[in-house]
SESELUM-606622 format. One record per residue (C-alpha): x negated, y, z negated; residue in three letters. Coordinates in steps of 0.2 Angstrom, whole numbers, padded with zeros to 4 digits, always signed. Example, Ala and Ser with C-alpha at 12.3 -4.5 7.8 and 13.67 -1.06 7.14 Angstrom:
// residues 2
-0062-0022-0039ALA
-0068-0005-0036SER
END
This chain:
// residues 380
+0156-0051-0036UNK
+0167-0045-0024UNK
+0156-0038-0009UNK
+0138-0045-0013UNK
+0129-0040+0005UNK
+0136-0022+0001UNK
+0130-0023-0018UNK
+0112-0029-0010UNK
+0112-0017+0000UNK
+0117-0002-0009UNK
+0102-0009-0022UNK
+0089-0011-0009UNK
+0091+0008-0002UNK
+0090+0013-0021UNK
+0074+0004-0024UNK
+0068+0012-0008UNK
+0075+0029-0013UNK
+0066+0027-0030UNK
+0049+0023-0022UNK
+0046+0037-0009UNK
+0054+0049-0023UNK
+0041+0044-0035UNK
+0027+0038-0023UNK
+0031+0051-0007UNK
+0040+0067-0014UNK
+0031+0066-0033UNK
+0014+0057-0034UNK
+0005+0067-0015UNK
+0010+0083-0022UNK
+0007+0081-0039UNK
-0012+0073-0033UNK
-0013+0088-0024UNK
-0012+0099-0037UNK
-0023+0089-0050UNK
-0036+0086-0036UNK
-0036+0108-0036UNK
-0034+0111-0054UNK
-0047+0097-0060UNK
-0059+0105-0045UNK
-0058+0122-0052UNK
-0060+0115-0071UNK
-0078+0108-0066UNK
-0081+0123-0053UNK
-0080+0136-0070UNK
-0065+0146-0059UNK
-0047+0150-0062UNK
-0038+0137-0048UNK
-0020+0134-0046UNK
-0016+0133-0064UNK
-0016+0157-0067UNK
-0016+0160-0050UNK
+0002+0168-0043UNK
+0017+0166-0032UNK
+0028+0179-0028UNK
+0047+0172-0025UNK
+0060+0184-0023UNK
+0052+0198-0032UNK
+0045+0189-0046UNK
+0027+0182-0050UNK
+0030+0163-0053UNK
+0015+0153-0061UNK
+0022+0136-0067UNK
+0003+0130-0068UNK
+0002+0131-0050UNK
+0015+0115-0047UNK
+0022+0130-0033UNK
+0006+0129-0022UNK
+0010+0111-0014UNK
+0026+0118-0010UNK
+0020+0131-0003UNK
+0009+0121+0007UNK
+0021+0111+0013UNK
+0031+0125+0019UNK
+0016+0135+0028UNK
+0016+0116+0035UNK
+0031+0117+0044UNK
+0029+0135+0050UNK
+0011+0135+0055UNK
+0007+0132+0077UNK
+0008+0118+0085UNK
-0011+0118+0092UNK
-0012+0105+0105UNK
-0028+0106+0116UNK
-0027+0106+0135UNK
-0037+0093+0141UNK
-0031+0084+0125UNK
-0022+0070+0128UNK
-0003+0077+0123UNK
+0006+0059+0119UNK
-0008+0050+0109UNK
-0012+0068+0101UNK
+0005+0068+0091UNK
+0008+0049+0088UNK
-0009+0047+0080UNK
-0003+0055+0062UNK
+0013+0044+0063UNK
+0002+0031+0064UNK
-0009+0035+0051UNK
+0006+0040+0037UNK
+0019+0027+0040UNK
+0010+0011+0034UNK
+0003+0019+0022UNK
+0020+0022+0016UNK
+0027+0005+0021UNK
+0013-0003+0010UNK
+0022+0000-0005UNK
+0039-0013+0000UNK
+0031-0027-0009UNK
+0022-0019-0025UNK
+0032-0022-0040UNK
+0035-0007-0054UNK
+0044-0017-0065UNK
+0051-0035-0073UNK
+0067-0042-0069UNK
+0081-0028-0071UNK
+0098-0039-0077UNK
+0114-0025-0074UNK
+0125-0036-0082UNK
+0116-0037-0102UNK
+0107-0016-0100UNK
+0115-0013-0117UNK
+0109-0030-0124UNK
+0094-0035-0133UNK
+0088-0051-0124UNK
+0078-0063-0131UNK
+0060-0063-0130UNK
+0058-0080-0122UNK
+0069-0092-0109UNK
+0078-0092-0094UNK
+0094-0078-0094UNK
+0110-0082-0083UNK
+0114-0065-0074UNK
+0123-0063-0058UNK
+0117-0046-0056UNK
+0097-0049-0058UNK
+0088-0035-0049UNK
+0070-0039-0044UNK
+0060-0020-0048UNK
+0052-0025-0029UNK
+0056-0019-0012UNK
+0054-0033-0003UNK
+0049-0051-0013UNK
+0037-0062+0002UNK
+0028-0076+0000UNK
+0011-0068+0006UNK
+0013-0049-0002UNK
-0004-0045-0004UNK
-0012-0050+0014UNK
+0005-0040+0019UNK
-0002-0025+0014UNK
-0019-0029+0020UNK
-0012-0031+0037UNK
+0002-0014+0036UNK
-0013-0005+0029UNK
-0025-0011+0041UNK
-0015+0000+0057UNK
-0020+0016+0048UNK
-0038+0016+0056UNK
-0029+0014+0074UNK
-0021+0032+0071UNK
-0039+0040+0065UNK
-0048+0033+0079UNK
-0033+0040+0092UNK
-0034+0055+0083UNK
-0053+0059+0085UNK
-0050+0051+0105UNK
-0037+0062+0110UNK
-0042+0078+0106UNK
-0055+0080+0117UNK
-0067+0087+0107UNK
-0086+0081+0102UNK
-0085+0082+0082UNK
-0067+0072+0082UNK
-0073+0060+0093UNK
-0089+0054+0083UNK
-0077+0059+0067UNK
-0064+0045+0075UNK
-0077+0031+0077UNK
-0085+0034+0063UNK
-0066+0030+0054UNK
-0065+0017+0064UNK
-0081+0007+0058UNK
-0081+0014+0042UNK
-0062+0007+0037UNK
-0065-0008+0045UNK
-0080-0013+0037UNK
-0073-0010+0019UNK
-0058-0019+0024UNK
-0067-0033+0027UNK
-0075-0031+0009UNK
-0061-0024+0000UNK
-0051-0041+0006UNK
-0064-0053+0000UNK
-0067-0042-0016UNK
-0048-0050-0022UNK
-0051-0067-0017UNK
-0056-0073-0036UNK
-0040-0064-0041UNK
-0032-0077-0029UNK
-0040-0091-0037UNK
-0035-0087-0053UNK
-0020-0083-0052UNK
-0013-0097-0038UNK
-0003-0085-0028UNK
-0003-0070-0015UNK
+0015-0065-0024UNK
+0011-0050-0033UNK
+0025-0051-0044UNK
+0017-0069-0048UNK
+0002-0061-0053UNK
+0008-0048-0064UNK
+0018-0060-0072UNK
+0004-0072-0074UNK
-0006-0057-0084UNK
+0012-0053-0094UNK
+0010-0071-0102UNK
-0010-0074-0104UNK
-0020-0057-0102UNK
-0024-0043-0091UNK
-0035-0048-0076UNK
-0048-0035-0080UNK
-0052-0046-0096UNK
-0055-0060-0087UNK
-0074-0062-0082UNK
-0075-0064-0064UNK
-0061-0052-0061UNK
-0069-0040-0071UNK
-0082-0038-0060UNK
-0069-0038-0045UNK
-0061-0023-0049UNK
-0078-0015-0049UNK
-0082-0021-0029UNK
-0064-0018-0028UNK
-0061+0001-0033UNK
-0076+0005-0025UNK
-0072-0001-0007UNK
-0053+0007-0012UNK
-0061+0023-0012UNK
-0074+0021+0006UNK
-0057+0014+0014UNK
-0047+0029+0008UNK
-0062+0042+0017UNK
-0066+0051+0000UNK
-0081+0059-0005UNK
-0093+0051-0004UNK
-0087+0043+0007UNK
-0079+0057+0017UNK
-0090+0054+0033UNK
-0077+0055+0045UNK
-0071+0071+0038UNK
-0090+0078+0034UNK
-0086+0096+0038UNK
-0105+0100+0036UNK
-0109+0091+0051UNK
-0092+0088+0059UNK
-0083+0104+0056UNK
-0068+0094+0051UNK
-0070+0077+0059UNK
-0056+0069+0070UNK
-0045+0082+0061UNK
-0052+0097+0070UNK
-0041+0100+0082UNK
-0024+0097+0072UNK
-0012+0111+0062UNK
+0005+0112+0057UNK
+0012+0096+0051UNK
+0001+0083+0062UNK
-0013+0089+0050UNK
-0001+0087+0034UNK
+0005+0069+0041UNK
-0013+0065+0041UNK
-0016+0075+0024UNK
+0000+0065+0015UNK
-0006+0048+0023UNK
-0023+0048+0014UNK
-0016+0055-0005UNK
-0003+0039-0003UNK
-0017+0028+0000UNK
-0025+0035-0017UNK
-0007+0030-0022UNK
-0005+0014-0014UNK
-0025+0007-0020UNK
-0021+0013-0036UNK
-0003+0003-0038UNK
-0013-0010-0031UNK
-0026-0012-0044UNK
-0014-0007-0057UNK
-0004-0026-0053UNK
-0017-0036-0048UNK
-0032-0031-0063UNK
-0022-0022-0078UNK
-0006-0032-0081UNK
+0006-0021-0068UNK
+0023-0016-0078UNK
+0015-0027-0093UNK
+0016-0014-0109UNK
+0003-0020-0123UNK
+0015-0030-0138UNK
+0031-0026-0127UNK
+0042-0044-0125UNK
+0060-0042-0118UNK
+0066-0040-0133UNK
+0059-0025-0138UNK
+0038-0022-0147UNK
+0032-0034-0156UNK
+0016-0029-0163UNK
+0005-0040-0179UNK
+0021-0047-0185UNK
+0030-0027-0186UNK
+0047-0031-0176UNK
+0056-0018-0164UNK
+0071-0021-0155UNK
+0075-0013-0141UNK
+0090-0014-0128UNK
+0086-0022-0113UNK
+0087-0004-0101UNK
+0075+0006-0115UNK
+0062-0010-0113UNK
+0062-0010-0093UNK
+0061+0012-0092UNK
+0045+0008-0103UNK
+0037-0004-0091UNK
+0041+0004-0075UNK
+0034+0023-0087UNK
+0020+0012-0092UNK
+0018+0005-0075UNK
+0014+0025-0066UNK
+0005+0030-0081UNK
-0008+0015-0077UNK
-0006+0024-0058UNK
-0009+0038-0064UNK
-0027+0034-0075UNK
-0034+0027-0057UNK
-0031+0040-0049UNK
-0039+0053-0063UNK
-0055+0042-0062UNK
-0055+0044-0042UNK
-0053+0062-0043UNK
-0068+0062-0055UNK
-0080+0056-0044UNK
-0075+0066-0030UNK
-0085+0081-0041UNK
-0098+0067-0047UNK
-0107+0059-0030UNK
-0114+0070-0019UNK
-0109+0063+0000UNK
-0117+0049+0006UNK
-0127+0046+0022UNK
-0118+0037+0036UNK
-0133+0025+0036UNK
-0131+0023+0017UNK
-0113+0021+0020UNK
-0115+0005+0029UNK
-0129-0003+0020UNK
-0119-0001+0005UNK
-0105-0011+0013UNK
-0113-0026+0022UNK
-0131-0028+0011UNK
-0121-0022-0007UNK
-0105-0026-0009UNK
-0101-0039+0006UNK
-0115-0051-0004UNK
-0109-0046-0021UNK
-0090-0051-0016UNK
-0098-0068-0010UNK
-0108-0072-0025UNK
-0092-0068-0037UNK
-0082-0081-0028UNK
-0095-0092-0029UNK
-0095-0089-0049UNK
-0075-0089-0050UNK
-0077-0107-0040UNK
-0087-0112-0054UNK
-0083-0105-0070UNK
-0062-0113-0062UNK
-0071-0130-0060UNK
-0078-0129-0077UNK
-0064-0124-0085UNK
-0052-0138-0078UNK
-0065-0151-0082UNK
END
């Protein structure tokens, strides 16, 4: 190869390129307008999907995939609205804050196997070790301790909440701010120790290891201790991502609209798209730690091999099916989430916290406890 720094280069800015496309520019808006349309389907009224937008003339419905588009633009042209006695700096760097890790989570989820540039047209063999020179890991970034990674990038978005509700001098985003503050750092403490056992059974914080492991044996989620994991798992993922019921900090019934009261324009959509990508980021998250990641039921690298019914398939065909297989399993996740938005009614603060440190903190203990010991028996 004749310039290998410019040839990893050029593939790392297309990995990131195809992440924030997919994750940033597709999956927020498309949330958006599912999180609308699945509202109005329960609600009994039209929604997004009949309604209307007039573009040059003409009345354009497209099942409402328009109105986050239009949103976006009304973003961009709405005021500014900074209040006087609000503190002007820490005002706008709190939504920065609060998006970009949220984005920056994703550089070390995998969406996919080992892509070889070199054999795309070729069916490989289902087993072995393949000699490439032009292997492309499906990963942004490949680190030794990915998931405590995102844990730790993640764990900065509750500093821009709790600047938020400071700086704006106001009563509502103040208590709206700290109550952020305790409420996402309480079920970070929880949603950490909720993947513990997945630790344990799988012998590695690579998350590329881990979706490998499930590619060979079985899905996490099959696994009994892991099974009750995801459980304590998605439901902390949904407190630390502030949505109902868990929208406290937000709770316009008694905050009019939390720490993001006194925000418009784009700060308010920074904050908007940071908490859709989390949906985004949890989801991918489960996805390779619980249910097998780009793993496809029956698919090897050679191409579906189901109950001794054989199907080749050339080696770029078999990876666009896992990384396909790999959002589709995103996608799921965050269906379910959206359907228990309009299933809980919104929890009491009080309730809130009890759930955290006297449900699911002992819960996450005891299943480690029982991971310990079900590994212990199982080796001996």
């Amino acid at each position: 190869m004749e310039h290998p720094i410019l040839f990893l280069l050029g593939i790392t800015l297309a990995k990131i390129v195809f992440v924030l496309a997919v994750a940033v520019a597709a999956f927020a808006p498309l949330l958006i307008w599912a999180e609308r349309r699945q509202s109005a389907m329960i609600q009994d009224r039209l929604g997004p999907m009949r309604a209307n937008v007039r573009l040059f003339g003409m009345n354009l419905t497209l099942g409402g995939l328009l109105h986050p588009i239009a949103d976006a633009v009304k973003m961009f042209w709405k005021e500014d609205f900074i209040p006087p006695k609000a503190d002007k700096f820490l005002h706008a760097i709190a939504p920065m804050i609060a998006l970009i890790p949220a984005i920056a989570a994703f550089t070390v989820i995998p969406f996919g196997n080992t892509l070889y540039l070199d054999a795309l047209g070729q069916v490989l063999p289902a087993d072995g070790a393949i000699e490439s020179t032009r292997a492309i890991h499906l990963q942004i970034a490949s680190i030794d301790v990915g998931i405590l990674f995102i844990f730790a990038i993640a764990g900065t978005g509750v500093v821009g909440a709790a600047i938020g509700g400071y700086a704006s001098d106001n009563k509502f985003s103040l208590i709206g701010g700290v109550r952020a503050a305790s409420q996402m750092v309480s079920y970070e403490v929880v949603l950490g120790l909720t993947l513990v056992p997945c630790f344990m059974v799988y012998q590695s914080l690579r998350l590329e290891d881990m979706a490998v492991w499930q590619h060979v044996h079985f899905w996490g989620i099959l696994h009994p201790p892991l099974f009750i994991a995801f459980f304590l798992y998605f439901t902390a993922a949904v407190a630390e991502n502030k949505r109902i019921p868990f929208d406290l900090p937000e709770g316009e019934s008694e905050l009019v609209g939390g720490y993001l009261t006194e925000y418009s324009g784009m700060k308010f959509g920074m904050f908007f798209m940071g908490e859709f990508i989390e949906v985004v980021v949890l989801g991918a998250l489960a996805v390779v730690i619980f249910f097998g990641g780009w793993d496809v039921p029956f698919l090897t690298r050679s191409g579906f091999d189901c109950f001794g019914h054989y199907v080749p398939m050339v080696h770029w065909l078999v990876a666009l099916t896992q990384v396909v297989g790999f959002i589709v399993k995103i996608i799921i996740l965050m269906w379910f989430q959206l359907m228990i938005r309009w299933t809980l009614p919104r929890f009491r603060y009080d309730h809130v916290m009890k759930l955290c440190w006297k449900g699911l903190l002992p819960l996450a203990l005891l299943n480690i406890l029982f991971t310990g010991v079900l590994l212990l028996a199982w080796r001996n």
